[in-house]
N, C-alpha and C positions, 0 to 999 in steps of 0.2 A: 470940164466935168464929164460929156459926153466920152472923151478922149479916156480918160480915168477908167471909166467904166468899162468900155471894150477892153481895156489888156486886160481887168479883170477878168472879163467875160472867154478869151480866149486862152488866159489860163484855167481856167475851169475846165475848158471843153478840154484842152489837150492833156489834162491831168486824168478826166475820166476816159479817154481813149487808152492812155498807157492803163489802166486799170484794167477796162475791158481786154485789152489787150495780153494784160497778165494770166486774167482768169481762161482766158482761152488757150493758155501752152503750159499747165502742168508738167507736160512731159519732158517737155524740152528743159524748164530749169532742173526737174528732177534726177535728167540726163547728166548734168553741168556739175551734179556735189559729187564728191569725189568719196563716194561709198559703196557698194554690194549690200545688196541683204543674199543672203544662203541658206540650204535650209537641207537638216543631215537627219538621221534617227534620232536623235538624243541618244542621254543612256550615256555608255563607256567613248561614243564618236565625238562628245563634246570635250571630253579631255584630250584625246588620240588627232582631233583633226586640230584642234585649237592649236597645240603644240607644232605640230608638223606643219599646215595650210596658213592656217588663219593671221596669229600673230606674228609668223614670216616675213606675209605680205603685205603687209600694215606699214612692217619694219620697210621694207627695201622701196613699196610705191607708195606709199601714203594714203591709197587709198582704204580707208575705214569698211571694215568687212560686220557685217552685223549678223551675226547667224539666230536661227529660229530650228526648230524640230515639227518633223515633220509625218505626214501617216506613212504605213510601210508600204503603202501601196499607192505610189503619189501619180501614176500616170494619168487619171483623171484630174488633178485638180490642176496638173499643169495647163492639159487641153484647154479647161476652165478658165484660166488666165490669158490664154493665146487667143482666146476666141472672144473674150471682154475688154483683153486690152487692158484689165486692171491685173498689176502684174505685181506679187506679194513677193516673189522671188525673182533673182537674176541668176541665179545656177542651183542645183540643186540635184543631190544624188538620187541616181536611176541604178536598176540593176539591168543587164545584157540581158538575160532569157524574159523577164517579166515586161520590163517597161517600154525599154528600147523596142522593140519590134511594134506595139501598139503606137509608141509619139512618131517615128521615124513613118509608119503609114499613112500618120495624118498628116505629117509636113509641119509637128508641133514643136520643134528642136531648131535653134538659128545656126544657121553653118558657121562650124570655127574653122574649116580647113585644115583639119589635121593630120597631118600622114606618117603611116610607119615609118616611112625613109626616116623621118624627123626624130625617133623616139626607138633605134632601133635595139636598146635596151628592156624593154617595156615587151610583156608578153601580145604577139600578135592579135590576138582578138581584144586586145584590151584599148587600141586605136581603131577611130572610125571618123569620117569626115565632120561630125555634128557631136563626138562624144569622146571621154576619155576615162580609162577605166582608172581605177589611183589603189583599189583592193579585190584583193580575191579570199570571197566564203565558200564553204562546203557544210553541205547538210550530210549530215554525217550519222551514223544509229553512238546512242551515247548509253553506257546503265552504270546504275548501282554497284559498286564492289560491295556483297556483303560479306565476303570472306572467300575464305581458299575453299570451303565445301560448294559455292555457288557455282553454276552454271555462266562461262561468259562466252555470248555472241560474238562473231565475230563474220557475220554476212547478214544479208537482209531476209536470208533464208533460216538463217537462226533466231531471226527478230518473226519471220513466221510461225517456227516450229513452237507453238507453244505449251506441246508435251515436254520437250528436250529441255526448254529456258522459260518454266514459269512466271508469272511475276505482270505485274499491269505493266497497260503500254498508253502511247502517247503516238499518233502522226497530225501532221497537218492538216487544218479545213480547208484544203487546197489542192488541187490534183495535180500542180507544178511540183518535180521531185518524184511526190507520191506515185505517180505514174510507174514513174521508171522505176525508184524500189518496189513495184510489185512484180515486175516483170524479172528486174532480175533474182527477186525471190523466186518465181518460178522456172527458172534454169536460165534466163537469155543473159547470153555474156555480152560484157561490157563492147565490144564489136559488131555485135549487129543488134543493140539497142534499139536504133534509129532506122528507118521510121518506128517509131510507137506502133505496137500492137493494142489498140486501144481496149478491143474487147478483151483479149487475153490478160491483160493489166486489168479490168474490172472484172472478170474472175479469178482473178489472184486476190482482190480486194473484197470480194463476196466473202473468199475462206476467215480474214482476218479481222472483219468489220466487226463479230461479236465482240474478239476481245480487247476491243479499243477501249480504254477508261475514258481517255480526254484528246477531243480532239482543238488542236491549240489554235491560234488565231493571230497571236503575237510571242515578238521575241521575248518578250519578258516574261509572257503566261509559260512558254516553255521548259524556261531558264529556274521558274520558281515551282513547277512541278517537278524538275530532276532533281535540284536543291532541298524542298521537304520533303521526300519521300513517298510525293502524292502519286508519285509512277518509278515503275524498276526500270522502263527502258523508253526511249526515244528516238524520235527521230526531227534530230535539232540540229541548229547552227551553229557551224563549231565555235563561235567569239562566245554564243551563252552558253555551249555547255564547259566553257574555260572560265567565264563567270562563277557557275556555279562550284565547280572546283576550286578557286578563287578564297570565294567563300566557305570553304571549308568540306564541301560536300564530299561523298568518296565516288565520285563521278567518274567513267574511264570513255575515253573518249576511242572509235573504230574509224578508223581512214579508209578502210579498205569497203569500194563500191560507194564513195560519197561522191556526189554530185556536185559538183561545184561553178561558181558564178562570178561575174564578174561587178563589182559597182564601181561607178565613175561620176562624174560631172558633168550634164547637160543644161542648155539654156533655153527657158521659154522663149519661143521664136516670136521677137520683134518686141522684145523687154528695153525700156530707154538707154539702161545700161549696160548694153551688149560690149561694148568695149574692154567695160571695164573686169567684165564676165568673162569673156576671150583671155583679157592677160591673167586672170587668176587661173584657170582651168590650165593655161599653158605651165602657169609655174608649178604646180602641182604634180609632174611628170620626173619631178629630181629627185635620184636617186635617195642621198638623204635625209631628204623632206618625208620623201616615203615611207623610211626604215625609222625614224619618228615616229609611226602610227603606231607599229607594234610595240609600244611601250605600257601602251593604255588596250587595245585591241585587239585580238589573237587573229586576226587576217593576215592573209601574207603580202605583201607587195607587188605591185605590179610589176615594177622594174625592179625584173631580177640584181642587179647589182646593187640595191639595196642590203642583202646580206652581207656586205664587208663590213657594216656598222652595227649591223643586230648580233648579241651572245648569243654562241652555239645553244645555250639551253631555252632561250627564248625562238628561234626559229626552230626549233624542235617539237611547239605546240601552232606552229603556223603551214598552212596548204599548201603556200609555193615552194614549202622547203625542198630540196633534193629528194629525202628520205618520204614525204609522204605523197606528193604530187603524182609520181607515176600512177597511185594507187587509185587515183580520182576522176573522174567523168566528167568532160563539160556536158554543162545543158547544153541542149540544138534550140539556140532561139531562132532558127529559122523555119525547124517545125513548128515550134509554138507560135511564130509567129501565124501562119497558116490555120493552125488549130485550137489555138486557144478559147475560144470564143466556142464552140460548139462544143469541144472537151467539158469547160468550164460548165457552162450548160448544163451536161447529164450527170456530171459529177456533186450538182446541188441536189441536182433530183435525185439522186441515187443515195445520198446522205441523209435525208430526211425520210427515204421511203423504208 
């Protein structure tokens, strides 16, 4: 009887130690399912990455990719993750000038090891040891056609002149871009942009600030003020203001003096599923997989050799193409990275004052 009892007794105990035992390594079986969660703008990127990224790589590693949408300005919420250790995402699009320079200061990005050599189709600043670019945007002045008697801009100086080119206007609640379009509304060429003249760019911004109608906040606010008529001219991203053309809008889109950026794939540093995040980010660098995006998209690809799959008339409204790329500016996220943060700063206060 006594005998009886002990094995029960020591199956007991051994079954609540594997227990205990379970409840103490979430991470580690978390680590073990062979899944990603990702997490992109929503919008037009759920069709565009799904096609090209997502069900891909589903196909070819089995691993279950689960995506979510995400704020457009995610560099806090990753930090958020990396520093609780509770990790909502395993990769998740960043952009070059905005985010990158903020996670890459904190050490909030998990090294993938990635090098040009590896990618040597793929525009140079679009690899980086912990990141990988997969599109390139341009913020770009976008307006209304309303006829052949209208006025059409065609520089950020014309998007100034608003004796010459009437009509409401739209910029950013953001002094990323906005900076630099005022500057080069006030004569600086494209070549000696950098560094920022920061005061001279907020008195280019003093002249312009009455006749601002809307100052936007998101892609979609943009997209739907060029689209109803609620503004004649912009200063948008070129994927909404091809949206809103799209939809029917008589929207004309200016290449020339747009500022363009890079987004890519980076992983919250020390997410269980880093592995599995590594192989997705690396597949995502193929040429074809790429030229998939611009189906749903109007970004251009990173790896330029993507256009051997994309119609001439489809890379004809995309940034990397031949015909408009010379026309475009990278942002310096490596002043931003420097200055963002006191920029940012005077430019709240300066908007509200």
């Amino acid at each position: 009887m006594n005998k009886v009892f002990d094995q029960r007794r020591r199956r007991v105990i051994q079954g609540a130690g594997i227990l205990a035992l379970a409840g103490t390594a979430p991470a580690v079986v978390r680590a073990q399912e062979k899944k990603i969660v990702v997490s992109d703008p929503g919008g037009p990127y759920v069709t565009a990455y799904s096609e090209a990224f997502y069900k891909p790589f589903e196909k070819a590693t089995g691993i279950k990719v689960i995506r979510v949408s995400r704020e457009s300005q995610p560099a806090a919420q990753v930090e958020a993750m990396v520093r609780s250790r509770n990790y909502l995402w395993d990769a998740t699009i960043l952009t070059l000038s905005e985010d990158i320079p903020i996670l890459e200061a904190k050490g909030m990005l998990e090294p993938i090891g990635l090098k040009h050599s590896e990618f040597p189709h793929l525009l140079p600043d679009a690899v980086r040891p912990d990141w990988l670019g997969v599109d390139v945007y341009a913020t770009i002045l976008a307006y209304r056609n309303q006829g052949a008697k209208s006025a059409r801009p065609h520089s950020w100086a014309d998007f100034w002149d608003v004796k010459g080119f009437p009509g409401r206007r739209s910029l950013r609640r953001s002094p990323i871009d906005i900076l630099e379009e005022a500057l080069l509304a006030d004569g600086v060429s494209p070549e000696k942009l950098y560094p920022l003249d920061v005061d001279r760019a907020f008195r280019s911004l003093d002249r312009i600030k009455p006749h601002i109608s809307l100052w936007w906040s998101s892609g979609a606010q943009s997209m739907q003020a060029i689209q109803s008529g609620e503004v004649d001219m912009i200063s948008i991203w070129n994927g909404r203001a091809q949206a809103a053309k799209n939809a029917g809008a008589p929207v004309v889109e200016v290449w020339n003096q747009g500022i363009y950026s890079i987004e890519g794939w980076g992983i919250p540093k020390g997410t269980p599923r880093a592995d599995f995040a590594k192989e997705f980010v690396r597949f995502c660098a193929d040429a074809k997989r790429q030229s998939m995006i611009t189906k749903a998209l109007a970004y251009g690809p990173t790896n330029l050799q993507a256009y051997q799959w994309i119609p001439a008339a489809r890379a004809a409204v995309l940034p990397t193409a031949p015909q408009h790329v010379h026309k475009l500016i990278l942002s310096n996220p490596q002043w931003w990275k420097a200055n963002r943060e006191k920029v940012t700063e005077r430019f709240t206060s300066w908007i509200i004052s």
